[in-house]
ZALO-646088 format. One record per residue: z, x, y of N, C-alpha, C in turn. Coordinates in steps of 0.02 Angstrom, whole numbers, plus 32768, in hexadecimal, padded with zeros to 4 digits. Atoms other than C-alpha are relative to their C-alpha. Last residue first. Layout:
% ZALO-646088
ZXYZXYZXY...
***
This chain:
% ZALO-646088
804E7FE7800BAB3BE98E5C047FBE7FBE7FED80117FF67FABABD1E91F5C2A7FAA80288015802180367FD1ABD7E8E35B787FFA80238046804B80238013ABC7E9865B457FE87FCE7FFD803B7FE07FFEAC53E9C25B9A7FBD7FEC8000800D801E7FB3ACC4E93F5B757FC580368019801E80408004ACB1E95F5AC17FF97FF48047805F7FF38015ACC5EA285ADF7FEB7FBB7FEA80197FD37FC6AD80E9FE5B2D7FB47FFB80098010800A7FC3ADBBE98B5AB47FCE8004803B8038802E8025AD91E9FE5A2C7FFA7FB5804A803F7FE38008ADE5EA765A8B7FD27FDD7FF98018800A7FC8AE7DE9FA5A9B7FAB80268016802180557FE4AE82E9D859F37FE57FFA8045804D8024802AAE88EA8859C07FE37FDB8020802E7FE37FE6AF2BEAA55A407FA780088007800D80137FC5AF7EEA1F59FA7FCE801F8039802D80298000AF6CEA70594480037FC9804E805E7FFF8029AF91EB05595B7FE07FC7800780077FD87FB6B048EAD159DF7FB7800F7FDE801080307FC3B062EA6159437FE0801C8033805680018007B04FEAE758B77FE07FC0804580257FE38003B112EAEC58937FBB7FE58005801C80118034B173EA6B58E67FC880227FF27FC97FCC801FB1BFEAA159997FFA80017FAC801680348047B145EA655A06801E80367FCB80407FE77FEBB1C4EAA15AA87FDF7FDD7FA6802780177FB8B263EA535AC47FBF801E800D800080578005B2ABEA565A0C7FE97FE1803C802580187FD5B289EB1E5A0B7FDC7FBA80077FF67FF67FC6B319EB39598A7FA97FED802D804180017FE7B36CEAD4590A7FEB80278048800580177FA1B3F3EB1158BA7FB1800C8025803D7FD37FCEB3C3EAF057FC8022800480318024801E7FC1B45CEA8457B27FDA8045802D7FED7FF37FB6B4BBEAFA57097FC97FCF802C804E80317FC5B4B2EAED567080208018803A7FDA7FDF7FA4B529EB4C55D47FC07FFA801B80417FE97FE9B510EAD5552E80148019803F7FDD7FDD8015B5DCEA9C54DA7F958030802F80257FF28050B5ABE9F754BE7FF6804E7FF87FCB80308034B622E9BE55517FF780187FAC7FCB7FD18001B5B8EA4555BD80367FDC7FCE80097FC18025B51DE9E5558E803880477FFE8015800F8046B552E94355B08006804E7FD47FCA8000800BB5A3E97956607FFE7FF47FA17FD17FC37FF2B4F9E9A65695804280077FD080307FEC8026B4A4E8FF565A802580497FFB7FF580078041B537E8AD56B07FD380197FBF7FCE7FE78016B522E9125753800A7FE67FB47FF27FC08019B46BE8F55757802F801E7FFD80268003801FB46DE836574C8013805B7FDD7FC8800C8032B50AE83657B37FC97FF67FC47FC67FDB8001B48EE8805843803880037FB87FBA80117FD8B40BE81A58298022801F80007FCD800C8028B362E86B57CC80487FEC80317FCA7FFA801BB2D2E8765838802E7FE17FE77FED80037FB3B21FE817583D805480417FDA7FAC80027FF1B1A3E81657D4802D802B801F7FD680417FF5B0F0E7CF57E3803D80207FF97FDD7FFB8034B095E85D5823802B7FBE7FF9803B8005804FB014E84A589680177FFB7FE08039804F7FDFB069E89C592A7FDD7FF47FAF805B7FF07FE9B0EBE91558E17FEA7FAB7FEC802D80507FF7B1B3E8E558CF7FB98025801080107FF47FAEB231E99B58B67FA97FC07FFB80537FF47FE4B274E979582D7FEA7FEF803E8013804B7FD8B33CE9A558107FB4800A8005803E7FF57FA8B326EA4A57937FFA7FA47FF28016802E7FF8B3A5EA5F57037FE77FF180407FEE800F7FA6B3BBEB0656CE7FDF7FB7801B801C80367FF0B3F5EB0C56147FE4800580497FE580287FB4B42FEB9B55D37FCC7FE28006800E80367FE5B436EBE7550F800B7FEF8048803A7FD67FE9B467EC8354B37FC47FE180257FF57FB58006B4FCEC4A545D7FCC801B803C7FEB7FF77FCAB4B5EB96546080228035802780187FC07FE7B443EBC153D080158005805C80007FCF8027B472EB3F53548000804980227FBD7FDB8020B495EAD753D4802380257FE17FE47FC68000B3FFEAC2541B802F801B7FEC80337FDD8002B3ACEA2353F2800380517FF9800E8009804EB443E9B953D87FC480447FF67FB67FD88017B470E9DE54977FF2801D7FAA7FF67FD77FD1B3D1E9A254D4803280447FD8803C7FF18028B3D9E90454617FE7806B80097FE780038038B47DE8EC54BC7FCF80187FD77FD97FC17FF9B42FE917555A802E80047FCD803D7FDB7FFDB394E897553D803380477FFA7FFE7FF28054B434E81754FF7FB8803380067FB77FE3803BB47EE82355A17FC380107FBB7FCE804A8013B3DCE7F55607802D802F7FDF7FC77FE27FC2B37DE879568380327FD97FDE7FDD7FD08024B2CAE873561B8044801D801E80277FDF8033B271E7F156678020801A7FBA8019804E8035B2E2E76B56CA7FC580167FD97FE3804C8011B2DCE7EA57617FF17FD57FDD802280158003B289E8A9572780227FAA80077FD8803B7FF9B30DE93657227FBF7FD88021801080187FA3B29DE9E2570C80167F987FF0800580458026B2FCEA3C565D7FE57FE4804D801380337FA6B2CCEAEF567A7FFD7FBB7FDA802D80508008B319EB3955BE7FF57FE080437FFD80547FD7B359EBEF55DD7FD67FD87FF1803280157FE3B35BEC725555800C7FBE801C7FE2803E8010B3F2ECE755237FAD7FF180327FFB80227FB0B3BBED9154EA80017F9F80047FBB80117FFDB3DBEDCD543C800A7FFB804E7FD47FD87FCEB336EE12543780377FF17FFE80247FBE7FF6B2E0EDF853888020802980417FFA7FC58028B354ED66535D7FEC803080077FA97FF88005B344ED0D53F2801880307FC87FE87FE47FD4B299ED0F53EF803F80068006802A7FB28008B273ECE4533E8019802880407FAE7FD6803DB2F9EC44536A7FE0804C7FEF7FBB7FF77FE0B273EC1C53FE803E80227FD6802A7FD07FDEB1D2EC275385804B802380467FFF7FB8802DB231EBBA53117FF8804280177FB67FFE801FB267EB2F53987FF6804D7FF47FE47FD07FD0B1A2EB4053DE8051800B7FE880257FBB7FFDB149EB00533C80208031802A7FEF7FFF8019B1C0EA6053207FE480567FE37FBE7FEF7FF1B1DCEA3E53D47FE7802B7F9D7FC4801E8000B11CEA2553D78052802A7FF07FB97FEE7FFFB099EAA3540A804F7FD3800E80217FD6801DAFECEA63541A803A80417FDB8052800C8033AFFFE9BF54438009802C7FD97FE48012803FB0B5E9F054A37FCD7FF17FB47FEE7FD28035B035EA465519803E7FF77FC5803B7FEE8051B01BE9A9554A8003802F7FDB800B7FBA800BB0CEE99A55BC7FB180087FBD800D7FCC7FB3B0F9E90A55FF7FF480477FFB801A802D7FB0B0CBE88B558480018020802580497FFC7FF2B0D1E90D54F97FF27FBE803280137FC87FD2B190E93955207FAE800B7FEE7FF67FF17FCEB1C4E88454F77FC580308034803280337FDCB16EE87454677FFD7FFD805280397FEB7FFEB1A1E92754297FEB7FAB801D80088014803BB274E919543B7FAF7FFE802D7FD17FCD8042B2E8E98654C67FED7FDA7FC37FEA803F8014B270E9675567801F801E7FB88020803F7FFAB23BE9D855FB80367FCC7FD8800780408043B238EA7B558780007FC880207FF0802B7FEFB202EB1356027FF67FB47FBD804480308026B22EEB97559C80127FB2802E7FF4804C8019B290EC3555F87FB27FD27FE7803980388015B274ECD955C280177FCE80037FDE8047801CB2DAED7D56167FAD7FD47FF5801680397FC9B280EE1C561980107FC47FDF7FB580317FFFB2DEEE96559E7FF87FCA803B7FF17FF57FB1B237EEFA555380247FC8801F7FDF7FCD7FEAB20FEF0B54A5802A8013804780057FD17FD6B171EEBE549A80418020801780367FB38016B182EE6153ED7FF6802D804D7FCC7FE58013B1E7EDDE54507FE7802F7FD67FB57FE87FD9B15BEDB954AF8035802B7FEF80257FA57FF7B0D9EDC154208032800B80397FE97FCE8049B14DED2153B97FE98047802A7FB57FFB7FFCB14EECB4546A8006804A7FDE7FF77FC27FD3B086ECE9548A805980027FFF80247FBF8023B07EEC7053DA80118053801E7FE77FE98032B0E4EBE754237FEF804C7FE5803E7FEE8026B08BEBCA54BF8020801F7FD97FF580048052B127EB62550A7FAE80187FD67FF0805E8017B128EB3655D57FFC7FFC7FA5803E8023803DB146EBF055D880127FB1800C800C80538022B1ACEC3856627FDD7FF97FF3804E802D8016B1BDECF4567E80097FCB7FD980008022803BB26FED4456CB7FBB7FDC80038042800E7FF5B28FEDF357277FF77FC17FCF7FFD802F7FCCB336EE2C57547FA87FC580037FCB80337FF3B34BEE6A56A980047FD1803E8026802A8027B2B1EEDA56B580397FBA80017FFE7FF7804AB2F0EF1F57437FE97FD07FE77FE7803C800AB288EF3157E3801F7FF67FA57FBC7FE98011B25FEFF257FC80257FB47FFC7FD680417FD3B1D7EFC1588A803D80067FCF800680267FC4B1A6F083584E80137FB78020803E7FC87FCDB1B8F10257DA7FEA7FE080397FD57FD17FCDB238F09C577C7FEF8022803880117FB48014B1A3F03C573E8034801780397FB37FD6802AB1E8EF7857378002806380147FC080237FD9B15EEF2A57B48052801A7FE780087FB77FCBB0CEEFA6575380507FE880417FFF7FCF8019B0F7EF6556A28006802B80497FBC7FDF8013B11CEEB556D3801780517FED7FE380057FC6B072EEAC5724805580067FFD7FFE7FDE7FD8B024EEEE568A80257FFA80447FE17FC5801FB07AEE75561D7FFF8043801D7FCA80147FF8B039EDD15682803180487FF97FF57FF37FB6AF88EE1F568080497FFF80307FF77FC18011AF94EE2055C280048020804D7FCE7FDF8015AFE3ED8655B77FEA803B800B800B7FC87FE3AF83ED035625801E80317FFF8029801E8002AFA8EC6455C27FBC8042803480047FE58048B05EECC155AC7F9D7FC27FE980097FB68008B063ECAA567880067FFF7FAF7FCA7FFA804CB03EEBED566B8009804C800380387FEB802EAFE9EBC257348031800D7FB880358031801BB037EBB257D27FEA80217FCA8035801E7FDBB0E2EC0157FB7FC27FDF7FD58006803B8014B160EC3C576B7FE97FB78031805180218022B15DECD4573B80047FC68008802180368040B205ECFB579D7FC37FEF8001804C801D8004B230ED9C57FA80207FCC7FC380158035803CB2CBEDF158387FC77FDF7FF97FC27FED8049B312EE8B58A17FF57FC87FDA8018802D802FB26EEE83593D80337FFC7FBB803A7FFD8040B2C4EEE959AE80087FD37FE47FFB802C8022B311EEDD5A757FD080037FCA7FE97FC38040B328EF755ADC800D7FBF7FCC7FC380088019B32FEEF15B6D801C80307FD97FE07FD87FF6B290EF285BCA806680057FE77FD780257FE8B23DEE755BB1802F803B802E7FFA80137FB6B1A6EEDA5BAB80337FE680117FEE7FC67FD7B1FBEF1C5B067FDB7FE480527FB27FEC7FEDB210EE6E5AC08009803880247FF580397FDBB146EE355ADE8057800D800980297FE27FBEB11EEEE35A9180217FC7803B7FDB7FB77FEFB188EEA859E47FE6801580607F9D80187FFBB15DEDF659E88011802E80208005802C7FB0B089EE4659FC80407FDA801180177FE27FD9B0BEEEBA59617FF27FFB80497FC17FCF800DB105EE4658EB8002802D80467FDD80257FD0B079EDDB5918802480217FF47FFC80037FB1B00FEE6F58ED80127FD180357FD27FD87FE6B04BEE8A582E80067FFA80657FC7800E800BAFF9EDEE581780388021800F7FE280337FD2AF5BEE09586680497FE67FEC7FF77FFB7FB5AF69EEAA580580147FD380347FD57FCD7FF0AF6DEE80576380198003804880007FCF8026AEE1EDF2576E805C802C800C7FFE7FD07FB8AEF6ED4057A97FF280437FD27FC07FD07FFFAEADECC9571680018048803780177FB1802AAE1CEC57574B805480297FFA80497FD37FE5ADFCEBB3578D8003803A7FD480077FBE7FFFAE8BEB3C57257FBB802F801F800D7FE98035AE82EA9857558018804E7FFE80587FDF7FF7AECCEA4B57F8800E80367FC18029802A7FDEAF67E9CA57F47FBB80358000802E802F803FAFABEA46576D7FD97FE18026800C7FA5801CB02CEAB657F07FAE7FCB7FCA801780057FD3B066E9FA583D7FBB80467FE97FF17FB27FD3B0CAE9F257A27FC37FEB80357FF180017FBCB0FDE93F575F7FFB803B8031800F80457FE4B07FE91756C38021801680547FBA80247FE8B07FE9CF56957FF27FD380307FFC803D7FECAFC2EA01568180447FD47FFE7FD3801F801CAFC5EAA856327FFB7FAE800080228037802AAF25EACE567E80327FD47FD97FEC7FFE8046AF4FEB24570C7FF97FC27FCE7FE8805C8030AF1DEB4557B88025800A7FC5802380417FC8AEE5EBF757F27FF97FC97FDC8033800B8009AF58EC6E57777FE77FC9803B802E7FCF8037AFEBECD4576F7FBA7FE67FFC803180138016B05CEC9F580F7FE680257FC2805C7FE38007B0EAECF458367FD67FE77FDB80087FF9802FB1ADECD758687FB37FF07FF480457FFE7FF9B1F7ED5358CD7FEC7FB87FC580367FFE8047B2BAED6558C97FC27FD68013803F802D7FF4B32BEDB659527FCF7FEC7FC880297FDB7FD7B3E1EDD259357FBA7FD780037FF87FCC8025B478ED9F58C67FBE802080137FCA7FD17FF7B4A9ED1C5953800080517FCD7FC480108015B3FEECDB594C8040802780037FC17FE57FF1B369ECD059C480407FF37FC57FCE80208002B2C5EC9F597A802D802380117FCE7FCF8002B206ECDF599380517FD480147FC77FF97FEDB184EC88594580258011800B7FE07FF18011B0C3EC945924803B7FF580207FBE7FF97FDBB036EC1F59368033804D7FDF7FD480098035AF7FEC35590180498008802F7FC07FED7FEFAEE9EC115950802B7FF97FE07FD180258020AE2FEC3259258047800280257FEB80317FE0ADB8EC7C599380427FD27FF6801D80347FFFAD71ECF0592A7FF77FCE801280507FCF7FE8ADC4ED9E59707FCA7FCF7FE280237FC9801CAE7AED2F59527FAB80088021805080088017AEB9ECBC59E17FF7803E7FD880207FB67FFBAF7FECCD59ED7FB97FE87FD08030801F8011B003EC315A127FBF80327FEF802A7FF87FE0B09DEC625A287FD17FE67FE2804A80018046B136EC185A157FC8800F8025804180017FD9B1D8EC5A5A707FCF7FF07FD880337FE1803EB289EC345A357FC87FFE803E80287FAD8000B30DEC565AD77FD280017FB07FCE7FEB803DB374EBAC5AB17FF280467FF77FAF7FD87FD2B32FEB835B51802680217FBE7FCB802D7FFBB27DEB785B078029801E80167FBD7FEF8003B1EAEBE85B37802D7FCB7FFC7FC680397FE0B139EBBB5B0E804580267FF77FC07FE78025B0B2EC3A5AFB80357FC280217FBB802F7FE7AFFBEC105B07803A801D7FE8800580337FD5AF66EC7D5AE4801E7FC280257FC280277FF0AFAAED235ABB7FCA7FC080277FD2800C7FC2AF1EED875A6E80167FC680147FF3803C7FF3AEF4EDD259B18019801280548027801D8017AEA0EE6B597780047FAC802C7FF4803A7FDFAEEEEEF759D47FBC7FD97FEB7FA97FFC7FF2AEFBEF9C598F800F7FB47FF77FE5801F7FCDAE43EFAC5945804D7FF17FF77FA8803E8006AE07F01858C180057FF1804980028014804CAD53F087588080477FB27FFA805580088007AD0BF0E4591A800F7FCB7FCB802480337FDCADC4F0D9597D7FB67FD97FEB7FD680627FE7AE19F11158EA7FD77FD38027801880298051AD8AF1AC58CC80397FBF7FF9804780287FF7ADA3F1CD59907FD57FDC7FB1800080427FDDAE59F1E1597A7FB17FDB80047FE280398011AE42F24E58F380037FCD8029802D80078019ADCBF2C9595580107FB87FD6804080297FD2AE3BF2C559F37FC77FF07FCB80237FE57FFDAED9F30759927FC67FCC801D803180038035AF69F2A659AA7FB580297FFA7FE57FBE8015AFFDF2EC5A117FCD7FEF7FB4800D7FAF7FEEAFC8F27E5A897FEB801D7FD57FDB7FCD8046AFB2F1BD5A2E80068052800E7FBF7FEB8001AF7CF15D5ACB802A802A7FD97FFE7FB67FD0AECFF1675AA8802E801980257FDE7FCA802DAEF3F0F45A218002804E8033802F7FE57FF3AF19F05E5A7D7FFC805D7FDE802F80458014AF8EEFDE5A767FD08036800480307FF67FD4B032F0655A617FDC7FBA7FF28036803F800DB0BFF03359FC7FD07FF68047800680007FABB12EF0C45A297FCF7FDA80087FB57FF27FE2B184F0B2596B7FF37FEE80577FBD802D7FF1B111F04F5934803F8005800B8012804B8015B05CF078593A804B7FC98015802B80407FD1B086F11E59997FF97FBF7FE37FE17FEF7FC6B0F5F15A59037FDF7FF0803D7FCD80227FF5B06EF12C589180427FFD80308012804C7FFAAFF8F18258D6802C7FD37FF680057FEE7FC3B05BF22F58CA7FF07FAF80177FD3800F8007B085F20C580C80207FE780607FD8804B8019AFE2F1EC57E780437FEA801A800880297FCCAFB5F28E583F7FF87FB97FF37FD7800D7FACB00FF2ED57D57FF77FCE802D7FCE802F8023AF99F2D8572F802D7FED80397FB67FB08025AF1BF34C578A80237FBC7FF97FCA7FEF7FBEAE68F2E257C8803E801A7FD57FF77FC18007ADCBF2ED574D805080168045802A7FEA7FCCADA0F23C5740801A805080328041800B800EADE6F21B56A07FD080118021800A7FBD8034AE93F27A56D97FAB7FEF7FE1800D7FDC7FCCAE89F1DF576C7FF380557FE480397FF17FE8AE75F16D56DE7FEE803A803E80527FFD804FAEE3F1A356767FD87FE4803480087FB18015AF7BF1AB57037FC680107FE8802E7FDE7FACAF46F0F3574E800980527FF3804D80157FF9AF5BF0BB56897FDA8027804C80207FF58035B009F0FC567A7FBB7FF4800E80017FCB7FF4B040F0C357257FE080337FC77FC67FEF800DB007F01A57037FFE804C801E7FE67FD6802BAF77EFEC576A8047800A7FE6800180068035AF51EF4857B3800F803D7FCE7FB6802F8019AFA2EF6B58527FEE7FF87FA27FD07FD2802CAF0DEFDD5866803A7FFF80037FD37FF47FE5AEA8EF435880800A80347FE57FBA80228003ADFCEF3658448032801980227FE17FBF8026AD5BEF4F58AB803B7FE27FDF7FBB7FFE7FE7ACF0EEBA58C3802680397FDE
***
């Protein structure tokens, strides 16, 4: 299988194309087709020399992944559904908001984390996506908005489809490297944010990289018994390992980091969880938000949403105590709107599919 040449940074696709005896220039040429006039094909690239193109075509592919379901809600999100070159499937998301359009992107096939209520976990981890397949939902959003003929761009991304992006860091880093590059999709770093469910360690090399991509942490629960019932990776990274690793960050950038709190009925949704909540952060509420995500119900799962006056008084807790939150707006609530669902329904039915089969055979 060839790799993508999404997976390159621009740096890296220069050096190698100077490795293989082509003029430093025509990095700059390629790129510009990749994503300014986001060709699918390289023999589209004119003003490219015919020897280069044919050392791309002998060595890289455009197009790795294809569209196998897409759902449209009224709210205008779209989820797709996209078979990688092994079969596998992975979702990605595209959202409407008043401050424009935001993407948000898978990193790996399944995940191991194992969060008691995500849908994203119901199937293991297979394999981490590479560079590329990552940069190339970005890419298949993008193509899917210009057929629209609107003059409509991709202006935000979140890490925070199937899988741990800091569990897949170095592939994670390249794809932030080529999605930011002025030189082409030109997405700022600021508009760009990567969720951790909490791998302490890749916290500290994060903020060692220098670069102003927002970080939220999904936390769940605001004390360790709690947040190892629904969360295992508390096992391995309790409140008392990730805190420190969080205050390191904060100090090194002086960027404010969101907490995903996901509202859970008669779990984790009580007064004294948002008091506890409150207690937790305070020191470092300066530089602090909350976003509290209603849950969206998966089959199998035992819990259910949070009541309305459940999640206003949990809300109202944390603004009393001085913490700045805010209520998710939820969007594609008429299509499977809970990350990894639309993956994993699709699976089942396969599997489905090739059992009936072979009884019938």
């Amino acid at each position: 299988m060839k790799r993508s040449i999404y997976g390159l940074t621009f740096e890296q696709l220069t050096n190698w194309l100077i490795d293989h005896g082509e003029k430093k220039f025509h990095s700059k040429q390629v790129w510009d087709w990749l994503y300014q006039k986001r060709v699918t094909d390289f023999s589209q690239m004119k003003n490219v020399n015919q020897s280069c193109i044919d050392l791309l075509q002998q060595h890289f592919t455009i197009e790795t992944l294809s569209e196998e379901i897409k759902q449209e809600s009224k709210d205008g999100t779209v989820k797709f559904l996209f078979k990688l070159h092994d079969g596998n499937v992975i979702e990605t998301v595209l959202m409407r908001f008043n401050y424009g359009l935001s993407v948000c992107v898978t990193t790996q096939v399944g995940c191991n984390i194992g969060c008691s209520f995500c849908a994203s976990g119901i199937l293991r981890k297979n394999r981490d996506l590479t560079s590329g397949e990552i940069v190339e939902q970005i890419m298949q959003v993008q193509q899917h908005l210009d057929s629209q003929g609107k003059d409509e761009r991709v202006s935000h991304i979140v890490v925070m489809g199937i899988g741990e992006p800091f569990d897949n860091y170095e592939n994670l880093i390249d794809f932030l490297k080529v999605v930011n590059d002025k030189k082409g999709l030109s997405i700022g770093a600021r508009h760009i944010t990567v969720s951790t469910s909490g791998i302490a360690p890749k916290m500290y090399e994060f903020a060692d990289e220098g670069i102003q991509i927002n970080l939220a942490l999904s936390i769940h629960a605001p004390n360790n018994e709690l947040r190892t019932k629904i969360m295992k990776i508390n096992r391995a990274y309790p409140l008392e390992k990730l805190m420190p690793a969080i205050d390191y960050y904060l100090e090194k950038t002086n960027r404010r980091i969101t907490f995903e709190y996901i509202l859970l009925k008669d779990v984790n949704d009580h007064k004294k969880e948002a008091e506890q909540l409150a207690d937790l952060l305070k020191d470092k509420r300066h530089l602090s938000y909350v976003n509290l995500i209603p849950y969206n119900p998966v089959a199998d799962h035992p819990y259910e949403r949070s009541e309305k006056e459940a999640i206003l008084t949990f809300y109202q807790t944390l603004m009393d105590r001085g913490i700045k939150c805010g209520v998710r707006t939820e969007h594609g609530t008429d299509i499977d709107a809970a990350c990894g669902q639309l993956r994993s329904k699709q699976i089942e039915k396969e599997k489905a599919r090739k059992k009936k089969k072979i009884q019938t055979n």
